[in-house]
VOFISE-374659 format. One line per 2 residues: number of its first residue (from 1); their letters; for each residue x, y, z of N, C-alpha, C. Coordinates in steps of 0.02 Angstrom, whole numbers, plus 50000, padded with zeros to 5 digits. Example, Ala and Ser with C-alpha at 12.3 -4.5 7.8 and 13.67 -1.06 7.14 Angstrom:
1	AS	50660:49716:50390:50615:49775:50390:50660:49835:50390 | 50642:49888:50354:50684:49947:50357:50645:50002:50394
% end
This chain:
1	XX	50981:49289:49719:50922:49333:49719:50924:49378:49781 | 50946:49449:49772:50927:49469:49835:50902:49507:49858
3	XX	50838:49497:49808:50765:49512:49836:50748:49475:49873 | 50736:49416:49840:50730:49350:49877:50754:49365:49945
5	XX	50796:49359:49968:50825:49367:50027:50819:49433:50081 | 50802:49480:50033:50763:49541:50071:50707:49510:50094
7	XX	50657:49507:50045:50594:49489:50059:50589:49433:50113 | 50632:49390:50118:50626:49341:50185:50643:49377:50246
9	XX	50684:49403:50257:50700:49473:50314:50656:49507:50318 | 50610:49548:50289:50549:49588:50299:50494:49526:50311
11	XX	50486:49465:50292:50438:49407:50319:50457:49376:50396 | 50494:49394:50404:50514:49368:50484:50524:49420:50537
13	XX	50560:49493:50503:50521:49551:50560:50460:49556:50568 | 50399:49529:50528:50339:49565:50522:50294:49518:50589
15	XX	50248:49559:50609:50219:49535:50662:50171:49478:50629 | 50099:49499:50592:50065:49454:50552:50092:49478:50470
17	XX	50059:49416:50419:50062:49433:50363:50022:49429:50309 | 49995:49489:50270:49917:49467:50238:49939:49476:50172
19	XX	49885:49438:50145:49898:49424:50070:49862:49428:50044 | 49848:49469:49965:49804:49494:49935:49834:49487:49851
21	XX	49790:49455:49822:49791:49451:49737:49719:49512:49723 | 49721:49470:49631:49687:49554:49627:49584:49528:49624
23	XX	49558:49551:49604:49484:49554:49594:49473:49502:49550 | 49394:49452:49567:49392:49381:49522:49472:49347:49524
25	XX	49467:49301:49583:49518:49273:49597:49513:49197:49546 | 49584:49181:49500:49591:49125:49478:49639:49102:49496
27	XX	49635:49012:49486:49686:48994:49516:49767:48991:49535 | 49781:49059:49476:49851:49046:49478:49871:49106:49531
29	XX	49817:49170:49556:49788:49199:49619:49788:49182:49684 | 49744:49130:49675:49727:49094:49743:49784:49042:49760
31	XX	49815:49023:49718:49857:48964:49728:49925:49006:49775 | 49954:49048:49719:50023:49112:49755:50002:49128:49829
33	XX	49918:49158:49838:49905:49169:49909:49932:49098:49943 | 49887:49059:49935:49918:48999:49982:49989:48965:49988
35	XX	50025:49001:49944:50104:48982:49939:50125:49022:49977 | 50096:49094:50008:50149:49145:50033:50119:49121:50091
37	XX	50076:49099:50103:50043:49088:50171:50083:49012:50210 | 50099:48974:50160:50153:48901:50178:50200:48945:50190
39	XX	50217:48978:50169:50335:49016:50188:50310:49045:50244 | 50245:49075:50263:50226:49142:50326:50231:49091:50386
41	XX	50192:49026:50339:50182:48964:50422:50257:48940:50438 | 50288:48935:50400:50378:48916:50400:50402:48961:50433
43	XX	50390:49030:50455:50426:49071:50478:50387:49077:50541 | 50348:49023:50561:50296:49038:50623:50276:49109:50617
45	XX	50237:49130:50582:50196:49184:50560:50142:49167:50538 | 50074:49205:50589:50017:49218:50556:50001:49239:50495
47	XX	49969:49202:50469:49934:49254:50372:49881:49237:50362 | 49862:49278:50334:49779:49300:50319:49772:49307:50264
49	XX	49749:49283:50203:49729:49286:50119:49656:49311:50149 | 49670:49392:50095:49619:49421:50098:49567:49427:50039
51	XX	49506:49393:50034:49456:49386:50003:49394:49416:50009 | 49389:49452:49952:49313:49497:49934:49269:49490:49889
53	XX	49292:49453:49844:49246:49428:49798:49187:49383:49824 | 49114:49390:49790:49085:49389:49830:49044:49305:49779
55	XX	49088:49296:49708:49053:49242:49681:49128:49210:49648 | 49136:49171:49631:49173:49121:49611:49203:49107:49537
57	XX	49241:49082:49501:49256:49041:49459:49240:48961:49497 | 49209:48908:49445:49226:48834:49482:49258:48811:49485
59	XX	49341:48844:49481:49394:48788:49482:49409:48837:49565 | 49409:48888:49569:49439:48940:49622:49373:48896:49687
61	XX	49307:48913:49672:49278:48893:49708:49285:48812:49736 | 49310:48769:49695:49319:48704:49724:49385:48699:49766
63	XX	49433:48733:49765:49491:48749:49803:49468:48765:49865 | 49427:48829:49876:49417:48861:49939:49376:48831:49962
65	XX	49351:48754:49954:49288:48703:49987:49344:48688:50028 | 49406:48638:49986:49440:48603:50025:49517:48627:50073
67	XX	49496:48695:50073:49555:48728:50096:49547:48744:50168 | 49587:48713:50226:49588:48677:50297:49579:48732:50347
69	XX	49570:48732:50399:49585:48774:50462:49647:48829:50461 | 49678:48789:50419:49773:48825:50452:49779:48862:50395
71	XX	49734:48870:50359:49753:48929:50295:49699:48968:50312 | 49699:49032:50358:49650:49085:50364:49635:49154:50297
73	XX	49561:49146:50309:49553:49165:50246:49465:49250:50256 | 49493:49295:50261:49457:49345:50277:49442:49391:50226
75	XX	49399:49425:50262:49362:49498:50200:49424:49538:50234 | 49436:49612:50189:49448:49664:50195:49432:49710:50262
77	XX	49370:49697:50271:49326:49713:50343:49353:49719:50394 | 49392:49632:50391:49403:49600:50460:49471:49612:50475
79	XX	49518:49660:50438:49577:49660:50426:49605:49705:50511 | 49562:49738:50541:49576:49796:50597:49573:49718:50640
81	XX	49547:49662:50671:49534:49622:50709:49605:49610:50734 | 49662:49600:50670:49730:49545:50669:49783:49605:50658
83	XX	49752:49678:50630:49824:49709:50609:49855:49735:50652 | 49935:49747:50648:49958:49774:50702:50016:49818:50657
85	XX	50051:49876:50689:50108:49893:50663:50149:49881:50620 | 50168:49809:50629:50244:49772:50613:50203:49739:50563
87	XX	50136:49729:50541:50087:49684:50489:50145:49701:50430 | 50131:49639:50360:50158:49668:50321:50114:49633:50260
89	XX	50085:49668:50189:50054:49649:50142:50092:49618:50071 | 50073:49565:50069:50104:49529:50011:50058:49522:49957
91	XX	50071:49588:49894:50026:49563:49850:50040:49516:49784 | 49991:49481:49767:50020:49425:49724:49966:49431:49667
93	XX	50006:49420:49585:49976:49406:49512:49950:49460:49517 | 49960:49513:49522:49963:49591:49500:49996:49637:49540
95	XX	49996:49682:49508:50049:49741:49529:50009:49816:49524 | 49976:49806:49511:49916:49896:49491:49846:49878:49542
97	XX	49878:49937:49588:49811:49967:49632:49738:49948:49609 | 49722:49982:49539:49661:49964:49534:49623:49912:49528
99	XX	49672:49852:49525:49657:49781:49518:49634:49740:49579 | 49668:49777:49639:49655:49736:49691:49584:49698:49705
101	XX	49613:49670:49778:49529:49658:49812:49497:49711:49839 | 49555:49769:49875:49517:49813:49902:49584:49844:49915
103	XX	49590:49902:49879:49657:49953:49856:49670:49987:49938 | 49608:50017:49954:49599:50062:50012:49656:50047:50070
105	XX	49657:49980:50069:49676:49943:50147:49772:49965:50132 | 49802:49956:50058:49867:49986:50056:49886:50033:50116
107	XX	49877:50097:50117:49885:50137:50162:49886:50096:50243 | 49864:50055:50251:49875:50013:50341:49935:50007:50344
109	XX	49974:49994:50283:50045:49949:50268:50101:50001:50276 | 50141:49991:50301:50212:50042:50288:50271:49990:50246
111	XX	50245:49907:50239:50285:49896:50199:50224:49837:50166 | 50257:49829:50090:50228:49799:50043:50278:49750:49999
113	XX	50259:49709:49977:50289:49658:49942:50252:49639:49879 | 50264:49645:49831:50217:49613:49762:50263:49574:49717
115	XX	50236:49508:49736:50260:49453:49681:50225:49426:49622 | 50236:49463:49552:50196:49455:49489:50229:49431:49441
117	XX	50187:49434:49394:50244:49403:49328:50202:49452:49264 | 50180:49504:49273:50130:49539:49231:50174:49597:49211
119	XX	50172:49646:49167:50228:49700:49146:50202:49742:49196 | 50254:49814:49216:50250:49868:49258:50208:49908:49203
121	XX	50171:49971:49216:50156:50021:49196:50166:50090:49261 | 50110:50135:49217:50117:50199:49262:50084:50159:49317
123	XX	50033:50124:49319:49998:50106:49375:50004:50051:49435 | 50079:50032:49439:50102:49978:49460:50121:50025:49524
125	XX	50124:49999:49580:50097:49998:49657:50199:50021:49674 | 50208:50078:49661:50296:50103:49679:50312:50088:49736
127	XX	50283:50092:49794:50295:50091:49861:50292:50030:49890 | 50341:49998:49858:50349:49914:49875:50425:49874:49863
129	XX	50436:49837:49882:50493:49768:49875:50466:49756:49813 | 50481:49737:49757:50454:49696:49707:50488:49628:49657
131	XX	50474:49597:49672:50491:49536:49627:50434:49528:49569 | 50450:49562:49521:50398:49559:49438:50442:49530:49382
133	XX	50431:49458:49373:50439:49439:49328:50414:49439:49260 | 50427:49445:49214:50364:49440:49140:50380:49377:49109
135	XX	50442:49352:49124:50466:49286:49083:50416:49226:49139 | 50400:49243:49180:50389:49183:49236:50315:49163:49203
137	XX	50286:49107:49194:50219:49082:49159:50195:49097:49196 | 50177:49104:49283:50123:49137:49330:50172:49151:49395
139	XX	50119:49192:49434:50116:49198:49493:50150:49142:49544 | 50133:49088:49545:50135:49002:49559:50204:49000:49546
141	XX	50221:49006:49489:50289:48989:49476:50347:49028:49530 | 50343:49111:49538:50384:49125:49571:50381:49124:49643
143	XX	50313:49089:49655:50301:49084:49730:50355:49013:49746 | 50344:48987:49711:50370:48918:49702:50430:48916:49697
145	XX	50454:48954:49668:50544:48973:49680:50556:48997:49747 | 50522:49036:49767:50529:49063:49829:50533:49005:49888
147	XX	50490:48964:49883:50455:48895:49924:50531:48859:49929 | 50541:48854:49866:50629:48805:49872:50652:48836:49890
149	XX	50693:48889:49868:50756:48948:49904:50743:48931:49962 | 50679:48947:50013:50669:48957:50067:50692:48895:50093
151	XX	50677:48849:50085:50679:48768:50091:50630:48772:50153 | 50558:48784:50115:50499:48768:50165:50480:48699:50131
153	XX	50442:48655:50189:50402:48621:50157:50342:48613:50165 | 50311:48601:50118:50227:48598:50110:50192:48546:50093
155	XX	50144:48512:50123:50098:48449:50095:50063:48448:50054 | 50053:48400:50031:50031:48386:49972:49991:48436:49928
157	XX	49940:48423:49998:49878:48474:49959:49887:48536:49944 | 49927:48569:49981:49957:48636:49968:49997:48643:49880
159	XX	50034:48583:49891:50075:48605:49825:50036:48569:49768 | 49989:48555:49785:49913:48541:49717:49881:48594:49702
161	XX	49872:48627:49768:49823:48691:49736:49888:48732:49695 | 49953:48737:49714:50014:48794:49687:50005:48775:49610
163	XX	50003:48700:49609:50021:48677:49542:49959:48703:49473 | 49906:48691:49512:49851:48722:49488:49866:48766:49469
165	XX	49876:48829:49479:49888:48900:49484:49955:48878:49409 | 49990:48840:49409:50044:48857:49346:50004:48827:49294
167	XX	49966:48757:49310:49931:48740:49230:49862:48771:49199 | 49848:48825:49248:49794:48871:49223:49830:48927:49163
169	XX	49868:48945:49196:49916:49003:49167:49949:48991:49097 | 49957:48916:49108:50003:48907:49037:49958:48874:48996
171	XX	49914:48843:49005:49852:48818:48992:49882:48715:48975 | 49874:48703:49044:49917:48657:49029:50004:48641:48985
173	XX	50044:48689:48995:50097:48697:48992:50103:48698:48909 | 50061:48733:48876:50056:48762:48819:50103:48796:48806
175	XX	50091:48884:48846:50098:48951:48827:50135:48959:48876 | 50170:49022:48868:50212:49035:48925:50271:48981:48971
177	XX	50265:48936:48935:50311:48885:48977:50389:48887:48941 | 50447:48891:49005:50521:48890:49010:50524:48810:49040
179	XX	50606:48819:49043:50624:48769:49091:50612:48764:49164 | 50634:48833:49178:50585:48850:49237:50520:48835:49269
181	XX	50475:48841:49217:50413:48812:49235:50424:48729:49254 | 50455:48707:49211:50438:48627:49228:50479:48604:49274
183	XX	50527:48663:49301:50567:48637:49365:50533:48661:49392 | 50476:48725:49401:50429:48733:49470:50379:48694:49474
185	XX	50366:48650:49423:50314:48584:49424:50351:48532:49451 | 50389:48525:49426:50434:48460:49470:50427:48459:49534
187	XX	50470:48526:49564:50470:48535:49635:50403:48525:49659 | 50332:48540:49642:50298:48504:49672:50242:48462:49664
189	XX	50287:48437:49604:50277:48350:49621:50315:48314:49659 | 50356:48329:49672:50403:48319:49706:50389:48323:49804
191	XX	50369:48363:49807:50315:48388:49876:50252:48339:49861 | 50248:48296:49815:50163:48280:49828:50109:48298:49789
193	XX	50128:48343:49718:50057:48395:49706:50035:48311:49655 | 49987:48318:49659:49944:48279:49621:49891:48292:49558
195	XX	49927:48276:49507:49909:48300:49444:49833:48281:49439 | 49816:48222:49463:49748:48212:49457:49687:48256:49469
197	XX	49718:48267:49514:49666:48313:49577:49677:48402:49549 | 49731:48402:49512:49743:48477:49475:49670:48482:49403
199	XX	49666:48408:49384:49620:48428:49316:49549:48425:49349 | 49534:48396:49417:49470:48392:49450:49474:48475:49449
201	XX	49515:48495:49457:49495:48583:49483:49477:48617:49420 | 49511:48587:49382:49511:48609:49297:49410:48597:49257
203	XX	49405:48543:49290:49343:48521:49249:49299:48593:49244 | 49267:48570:49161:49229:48615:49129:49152:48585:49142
205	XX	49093:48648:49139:49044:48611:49139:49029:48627:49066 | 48985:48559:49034:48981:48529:48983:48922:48583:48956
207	XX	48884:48627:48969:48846:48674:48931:48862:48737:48940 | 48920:48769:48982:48976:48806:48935:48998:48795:48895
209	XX	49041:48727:48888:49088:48704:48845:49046:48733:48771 | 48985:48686:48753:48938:48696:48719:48917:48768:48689
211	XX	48937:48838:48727:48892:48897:48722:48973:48919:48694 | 49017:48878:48710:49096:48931:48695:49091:48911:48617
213	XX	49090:48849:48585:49086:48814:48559:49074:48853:48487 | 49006:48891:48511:48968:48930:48479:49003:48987:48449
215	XX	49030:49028:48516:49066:49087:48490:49122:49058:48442 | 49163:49016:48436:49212:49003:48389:49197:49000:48340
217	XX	49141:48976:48325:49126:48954:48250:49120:49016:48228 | 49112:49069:48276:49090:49163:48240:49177:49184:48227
219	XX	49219:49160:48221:49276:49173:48222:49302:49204:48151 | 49339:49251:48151:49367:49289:48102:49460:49295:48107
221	XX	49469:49276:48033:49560:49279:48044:49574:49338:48010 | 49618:49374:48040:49644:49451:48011:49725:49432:48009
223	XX	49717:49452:47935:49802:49448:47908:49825:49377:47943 | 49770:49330:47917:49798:49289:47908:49856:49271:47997
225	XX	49841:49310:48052:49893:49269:48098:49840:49295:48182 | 49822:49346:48157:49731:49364:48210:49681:49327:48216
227	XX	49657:49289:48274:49598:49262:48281:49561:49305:48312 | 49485:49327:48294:49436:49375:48309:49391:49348:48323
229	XX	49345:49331:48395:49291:49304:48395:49247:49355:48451 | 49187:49393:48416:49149:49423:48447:49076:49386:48480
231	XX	49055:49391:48523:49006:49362:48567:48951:49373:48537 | 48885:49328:48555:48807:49357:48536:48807:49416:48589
233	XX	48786:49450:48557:48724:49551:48598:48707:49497:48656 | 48655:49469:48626:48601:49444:48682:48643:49405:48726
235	XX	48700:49364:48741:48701:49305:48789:48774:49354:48844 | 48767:49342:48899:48813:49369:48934:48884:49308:48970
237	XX	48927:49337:48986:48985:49268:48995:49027:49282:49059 | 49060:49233:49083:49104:49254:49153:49140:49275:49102
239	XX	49201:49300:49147:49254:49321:49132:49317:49261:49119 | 49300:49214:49152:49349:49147:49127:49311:49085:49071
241	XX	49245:49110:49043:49241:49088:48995:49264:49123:48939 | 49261:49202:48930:49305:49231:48853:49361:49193:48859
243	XX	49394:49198:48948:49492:49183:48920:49470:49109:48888 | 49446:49060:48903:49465:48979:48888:49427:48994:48805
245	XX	49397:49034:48787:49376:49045:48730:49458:49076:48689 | 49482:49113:48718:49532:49150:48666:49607:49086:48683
247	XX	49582:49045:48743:49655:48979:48757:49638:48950:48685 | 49580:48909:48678:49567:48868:48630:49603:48902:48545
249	XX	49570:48955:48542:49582:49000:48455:49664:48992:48437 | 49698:49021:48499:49769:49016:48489:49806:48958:48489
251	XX	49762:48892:48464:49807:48848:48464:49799:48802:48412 | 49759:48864:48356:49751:48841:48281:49811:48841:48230
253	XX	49817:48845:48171:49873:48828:48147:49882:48913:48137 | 49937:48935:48135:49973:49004:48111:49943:49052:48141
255	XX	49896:49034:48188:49872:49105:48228:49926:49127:48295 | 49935:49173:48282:50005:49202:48341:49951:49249:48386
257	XX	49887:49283:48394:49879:49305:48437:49770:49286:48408 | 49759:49291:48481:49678:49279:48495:49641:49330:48534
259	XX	49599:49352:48497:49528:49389:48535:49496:49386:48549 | 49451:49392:48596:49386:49340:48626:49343:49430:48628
261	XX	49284:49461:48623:49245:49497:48660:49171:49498:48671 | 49171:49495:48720:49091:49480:48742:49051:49524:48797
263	XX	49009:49524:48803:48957:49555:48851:48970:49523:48916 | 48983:49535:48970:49004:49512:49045:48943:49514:49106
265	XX	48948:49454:49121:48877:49462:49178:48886:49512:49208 | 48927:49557:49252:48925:49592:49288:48925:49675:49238
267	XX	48904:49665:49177:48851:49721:49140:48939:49770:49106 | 48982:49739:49105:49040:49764:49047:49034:49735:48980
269	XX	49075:49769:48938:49103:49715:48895:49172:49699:48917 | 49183:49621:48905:49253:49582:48932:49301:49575:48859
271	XX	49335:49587:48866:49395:49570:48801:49459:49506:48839 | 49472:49477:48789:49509:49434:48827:49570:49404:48766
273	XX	49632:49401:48785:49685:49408:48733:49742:49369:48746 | 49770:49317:48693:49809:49272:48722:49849:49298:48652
275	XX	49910:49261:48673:49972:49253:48615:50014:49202:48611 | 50028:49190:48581:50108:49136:48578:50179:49169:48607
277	XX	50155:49249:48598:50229:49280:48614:50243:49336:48585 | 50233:49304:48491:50225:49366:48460:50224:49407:48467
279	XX	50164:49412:48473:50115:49474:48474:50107:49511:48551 | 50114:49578:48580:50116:49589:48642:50070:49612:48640
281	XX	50002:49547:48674:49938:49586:48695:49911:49602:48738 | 49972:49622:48783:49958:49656:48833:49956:49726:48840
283	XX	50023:49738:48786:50024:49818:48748:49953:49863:48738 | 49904:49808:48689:49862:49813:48663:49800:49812:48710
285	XX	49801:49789:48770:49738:49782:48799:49760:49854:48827 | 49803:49864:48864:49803:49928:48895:49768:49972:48879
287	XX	49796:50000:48795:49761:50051:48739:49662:50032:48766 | 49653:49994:48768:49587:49975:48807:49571:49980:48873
289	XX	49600:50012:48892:49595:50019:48981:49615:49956:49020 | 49654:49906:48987:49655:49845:49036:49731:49832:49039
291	XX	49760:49775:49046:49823:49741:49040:49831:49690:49037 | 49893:49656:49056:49912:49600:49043:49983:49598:49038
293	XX	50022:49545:48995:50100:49522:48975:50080:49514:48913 | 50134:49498:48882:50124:49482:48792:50095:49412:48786
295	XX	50100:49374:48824:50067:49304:48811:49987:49318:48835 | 49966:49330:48893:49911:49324:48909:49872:49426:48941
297	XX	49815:49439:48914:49808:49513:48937:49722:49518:48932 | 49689:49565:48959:49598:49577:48971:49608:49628:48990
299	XX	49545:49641:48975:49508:49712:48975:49431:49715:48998 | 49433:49775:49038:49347:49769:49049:49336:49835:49031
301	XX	49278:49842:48989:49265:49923:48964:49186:49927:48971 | 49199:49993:49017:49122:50017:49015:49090:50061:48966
303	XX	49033:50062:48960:49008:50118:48932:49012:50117:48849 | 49018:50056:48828:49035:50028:48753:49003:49975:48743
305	XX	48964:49949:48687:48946:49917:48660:49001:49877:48642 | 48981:49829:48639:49008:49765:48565:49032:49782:48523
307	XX	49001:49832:48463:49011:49848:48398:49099:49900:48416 | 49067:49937:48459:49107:49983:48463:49183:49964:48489
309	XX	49168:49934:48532:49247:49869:48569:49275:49861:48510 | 49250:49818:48477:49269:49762:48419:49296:49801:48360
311	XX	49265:49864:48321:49285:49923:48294:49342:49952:48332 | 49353:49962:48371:49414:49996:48408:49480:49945:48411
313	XX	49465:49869:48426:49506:49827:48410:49554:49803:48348 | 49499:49792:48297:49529:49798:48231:49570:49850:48204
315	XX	49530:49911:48247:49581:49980:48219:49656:49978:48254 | 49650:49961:48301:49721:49944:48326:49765:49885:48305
317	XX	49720:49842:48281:49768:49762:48247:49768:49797:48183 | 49737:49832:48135:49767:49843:48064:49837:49934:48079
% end
């Protein structure tokens, strides 16, 4: 790999090193930050995972309870306090500007690094090192390659939260999973990660479960290999309840790709799109202003109704 090996040369000239995934951080997000931040501490280098989100998922939020002193963790704000010249930005589980935590701060950087596993478009961040995988099941995974190559090591807890980050992604090693994957699970179990403590991060609360429950039963199959499930008008949803809504659909019999769309607390409509492979619905979210890979892809659209999302969807699946 010799990127790989670039990218460790630009991690050991650099004075500090900050790390940034994209907006509504999940765990396979937060986990890569804290993996680049184990190789930064291996190289006796400062790093900083930069955080702006200002509310949570509960699996992301129970991570950042138990996450220690030695993993520093800042706003965007605070970024002039630590930066210096030689700084260098590592962004992780996306590759497009507009996704970030906070795009603006790019320009501090004269060098950049983005380790993803999501497809390139026009809007993918050029002025960088890049390691973009699409075959890789997450973020986690190629941090995790990186972690061995490097031959850093990391404790336990570290390589629990990494592990997290791969069984979100694949949904428990469903979707998206190679051999690869289960050799970047090995490796850290192998380090210590503790599967137990991965499904504590996982737990659902039981009157979501209940309200998702709901939307399925509204479910519609197109040609027979489309799962279609549109939300109530009235009830609004995070954004990681559509996806675990469109995980579940795709793992009915002969359905190769799933649609979730709903009304979003933060006043969008959310679309949310999984696949077996098939089907590239990530292609498809784009055409929607969003993205993704062919296995897993979302969308947030303003200024549209429900009816109108959902109409625009079908016109693109027939």
């Amino acid at each position: 790999m010799r990127l790989a090996s670039k990218i460790k040369r630009e991690l050991k000239r650099s004075k500090n090193i900050f790390v940034m995934a994209h907006k509504n951080l999940d765990l396979d997000a937060l986990g890569a930050c804290i993996g680049v931040s184990a190789i930064a501490s291996n190289f006796k280098k400062q790093s900083y995972i930069i955080v702006d989100d200002k509310k949570h998922e509960p699996a992301v939020g129970r991570v950042l309870k138990e996450i220690t002193n030695s993993i520093k963790i800042i706003s965007s704000s605070e970024i002039s306090k630590y930066h210096y010249n030689k700084s260098i930005l590592v962004i992780v589980d996306t590759n497009k500007r507009e996704l970030l935590q906070n795009s603006k701060i790019l320009k501090l950087f004269n060098k950049v690094i983005i380790l993803d596993h999501h497809q390139e478009t026009d809007q993918t961040i050029k002025e960088s090192i890049r390691i973009i995988n699409e075959n890789a099941s997450s973020a986690c995974e190629i941090v995790t390659n990186l972690i061995d190559k490097f031959k850093v090591k990391i404790s336990a807890q570290l390589a629990t939260f990494i592990l997290a980050g791969i069984v979100l992604d694949t949904n428990n090693f469903v979707v998206k999973t190679s051999a690869k994957t289960y050799k970047a699970a090995y490796y850290l179990a192998s380090q210590g990660a503790n599967p137990k403590k991965v499904q504590y991060f996982l737990k659902q609360d039981i009157k979501d479960y209940i309200i998702r429950q709901k939307v399925i039963t509204e479910v519609k199959v197109i040609n027979n290999k489309y799962a279609l499930s549109v939300a109530p008008e009235q009830l609004k949803y995070k954004r990681e309840e559509l996806a675990k809504i469109a995980d579940t659909l795709l793992q009915f019999n002969k359905i190769e790709a799933s649609f979730v769309i709903g009304n979003r607390i933060d006043g969008c409509v959310g679309l949310s799109a999984r696949s077996d492979g098939t089907f590239d619905v990530g292609a498809l979210a784009e055409k929607l202003g969003g993205g993704g890979d062919k296995y897993d892809a979302a969308a947030q659209i303003n200024d549209k109704s429900l009816e109108e999302v959902s109409k625009e969807l079908l016109e693109l699946l027939d």
